[in-house]
C-alpha positions in Angstrom: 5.7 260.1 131.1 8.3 259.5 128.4 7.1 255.4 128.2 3.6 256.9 127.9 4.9 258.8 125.1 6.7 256.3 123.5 3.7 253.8 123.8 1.3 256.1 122.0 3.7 256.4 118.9 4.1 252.5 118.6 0.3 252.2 119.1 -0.6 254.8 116.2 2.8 252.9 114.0 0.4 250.1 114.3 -3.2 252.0 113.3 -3.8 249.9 110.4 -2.9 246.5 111.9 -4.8 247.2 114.9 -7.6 248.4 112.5 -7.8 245.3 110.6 -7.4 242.8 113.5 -9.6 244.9 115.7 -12.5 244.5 112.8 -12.2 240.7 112.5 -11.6 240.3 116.5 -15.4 242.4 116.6 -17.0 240.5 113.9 -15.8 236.9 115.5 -17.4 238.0 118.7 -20.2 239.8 117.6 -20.6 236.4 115.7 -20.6 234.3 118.7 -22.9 236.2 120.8 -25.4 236.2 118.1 -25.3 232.6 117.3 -25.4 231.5 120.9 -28.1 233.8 122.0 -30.2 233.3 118.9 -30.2 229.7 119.9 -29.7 229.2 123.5 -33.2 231.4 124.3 -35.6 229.4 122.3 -34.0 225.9 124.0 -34.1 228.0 127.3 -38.1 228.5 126.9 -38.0 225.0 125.8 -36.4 223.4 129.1 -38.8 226.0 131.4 -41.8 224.6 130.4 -39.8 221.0 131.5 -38.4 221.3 134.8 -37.3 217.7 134.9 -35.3 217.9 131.7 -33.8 221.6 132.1 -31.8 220.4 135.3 -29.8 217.6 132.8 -29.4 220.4 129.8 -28.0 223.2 132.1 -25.5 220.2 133.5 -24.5 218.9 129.8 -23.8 223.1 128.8 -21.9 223.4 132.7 -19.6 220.6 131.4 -18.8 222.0 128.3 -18.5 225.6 130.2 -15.7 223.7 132.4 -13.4 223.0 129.2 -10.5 224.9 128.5 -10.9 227.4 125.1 -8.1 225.9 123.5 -8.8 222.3 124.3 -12.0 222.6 122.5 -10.8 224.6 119.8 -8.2 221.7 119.8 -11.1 219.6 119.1 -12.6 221.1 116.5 -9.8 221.2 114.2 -10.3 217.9 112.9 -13.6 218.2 111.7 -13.9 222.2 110.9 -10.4 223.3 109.7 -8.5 226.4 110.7 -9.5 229.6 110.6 -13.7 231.7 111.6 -15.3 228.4 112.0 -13.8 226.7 114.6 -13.2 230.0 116.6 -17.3 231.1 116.3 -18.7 227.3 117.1 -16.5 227.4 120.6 -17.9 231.4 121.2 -21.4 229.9 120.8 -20.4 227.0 122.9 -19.1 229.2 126.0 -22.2 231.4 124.9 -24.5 228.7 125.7 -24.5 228.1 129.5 -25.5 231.7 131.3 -28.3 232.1 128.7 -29.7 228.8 128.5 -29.3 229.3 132.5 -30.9 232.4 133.3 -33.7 232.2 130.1 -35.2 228.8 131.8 -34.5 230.2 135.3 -35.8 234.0 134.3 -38.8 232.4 133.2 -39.5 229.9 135.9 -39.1 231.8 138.2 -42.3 234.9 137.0 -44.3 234.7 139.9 -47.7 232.3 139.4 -50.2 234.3 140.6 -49.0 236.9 137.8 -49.4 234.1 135.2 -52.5 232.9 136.6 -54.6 236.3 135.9 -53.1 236.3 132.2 -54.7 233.1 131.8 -57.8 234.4 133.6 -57.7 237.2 131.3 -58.1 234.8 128.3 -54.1 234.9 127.0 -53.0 232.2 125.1 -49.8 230.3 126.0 -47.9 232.6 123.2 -49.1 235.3 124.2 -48.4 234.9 127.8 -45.2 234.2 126.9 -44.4 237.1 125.1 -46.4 239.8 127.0 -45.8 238.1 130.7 -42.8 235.8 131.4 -40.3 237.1 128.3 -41.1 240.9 129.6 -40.4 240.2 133.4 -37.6 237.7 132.8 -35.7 240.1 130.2 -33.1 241.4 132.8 -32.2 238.2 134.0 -31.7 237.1 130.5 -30.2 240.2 129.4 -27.5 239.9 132.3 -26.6 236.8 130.9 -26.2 238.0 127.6 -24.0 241.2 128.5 -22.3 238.7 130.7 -21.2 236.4 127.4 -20.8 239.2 125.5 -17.8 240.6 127.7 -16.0 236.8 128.0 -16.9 236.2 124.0 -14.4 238.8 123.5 -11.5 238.1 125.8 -11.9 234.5 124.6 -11.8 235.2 120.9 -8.3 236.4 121.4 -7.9 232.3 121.2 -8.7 232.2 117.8 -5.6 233.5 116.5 -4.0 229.9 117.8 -6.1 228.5 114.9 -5.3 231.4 111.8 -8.9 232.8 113.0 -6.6 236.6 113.0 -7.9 238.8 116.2 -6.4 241.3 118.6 -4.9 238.0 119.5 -1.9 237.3 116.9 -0.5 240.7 118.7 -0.9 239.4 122.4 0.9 236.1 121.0 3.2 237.6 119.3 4.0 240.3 122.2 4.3 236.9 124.8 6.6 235.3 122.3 9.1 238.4 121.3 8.3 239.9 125.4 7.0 243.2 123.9 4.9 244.7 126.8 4.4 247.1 124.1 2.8 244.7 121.7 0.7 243.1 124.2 -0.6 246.4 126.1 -1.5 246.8 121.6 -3.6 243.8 121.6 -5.1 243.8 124.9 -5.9 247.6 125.3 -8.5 247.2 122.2 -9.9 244.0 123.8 -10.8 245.6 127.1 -12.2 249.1 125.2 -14.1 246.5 122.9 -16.2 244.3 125.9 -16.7 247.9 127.6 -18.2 249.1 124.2 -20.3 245.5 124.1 -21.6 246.0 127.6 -22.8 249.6 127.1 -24.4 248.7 123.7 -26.2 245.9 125.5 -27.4 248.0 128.2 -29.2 250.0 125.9 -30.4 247.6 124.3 -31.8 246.4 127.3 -33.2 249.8 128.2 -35.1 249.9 125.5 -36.5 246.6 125.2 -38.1 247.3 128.6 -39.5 250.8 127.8 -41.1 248.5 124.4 -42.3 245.7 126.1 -43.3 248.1 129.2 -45.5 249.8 126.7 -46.6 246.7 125.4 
């Protein structure tokens, strides 16, 4: 009890560190998510209306998936410098490979039958998108997304290797000096930030399938 005591004080001796590295750490990540969700979907509808070519995308993003974080922030030091850039571009490249995945396969995978009455009914290909296969493949997409979303912040921890800042210049620091203290500091906020992530999502989702449900 007296270690749980003794850890609370230390945490609230560091509220306004863990304030400031906890707002860049969100912002990175929230950063990330957006970026690579923003532009994995649209290639993802791209690549489900061609089968042939989605199966060599989804391999190029599993490749790039397989690298460590810090190898490829490792390579992107030469050509973007320390600091937000590098850090974001590997978040959107992690980002890429369960949305890019499950937006083709989500979409694929709307049953034919289902698409063959909208076009019986006169829809457009736009429209069928939007009203048919987007609607019915949202929570395979949106697992995806709530999926990166929780990894985009446990991997942006990485960007404090490159003077990106983040709940990760505590962990580092806490591994370096072996302060359990000052890692339980920087990894307690990461964990209550992906939970926060995920919930938000799942709202999110919740409520784009009551819109497009009434749609």
């Amino acid at each position: 009890m007296e270690a749980v005591v003794d850890f609370f004080q230390y945490f609230w001796e560091l509220r306004e560190t863990l304030l400031r590295l906890a707002t860049r750490h969100a912002w990175m990540s929230l950063f990330g998510v957006l970026i690579g969700t923003a532009t994995a979907v649209p290639v993802g509808i791209f690549l489900s209306r061609r089968p042939k070519l989605s199966g060599y995308a989804i391999d190029v993003a599993g490749m790039l998936y397989t690298i460590p974080s810090l190898a490829v922030l490792g390579f992107l030091l030469p050509f973007m410098g320390l600091g937000w850039l590098p850090t974001i571009t590997a978040l959107v490249i992690y980002s890429w490979l369960p949305v890019l995945r499950n937006t083709c396969t989500g979409i694929m995978g709307v049953d034919a039958s289902i698409k063959e009455a909208a076009r019986g009914m006169g829809a457009t290909p736009f429209q069928m998108l939007i009203r048919v296969e987007l609607p019915l493949a949202l929570p395979i997409i949106m697992a995806a997304i709530r999926t990166v979303a929780v990894l985009t912040v446990g991997i942006t921890t990485m960007g404090a290797l490159v003077g990106a800042g983040g709940m990760g210049e505590l962990i580092f620091q806490g591994i370096s000096m072996m302060d359990n203290y000052l890692i339980l500091a920087g990894t307690i906020p990461v964990s209550l930030m992906a939970l926060f992530f995920d919930q938000i999502l799942g709202l999110l989702e919740r409520r784009l399938q009551l819109i497009t449900g009434a749609a």
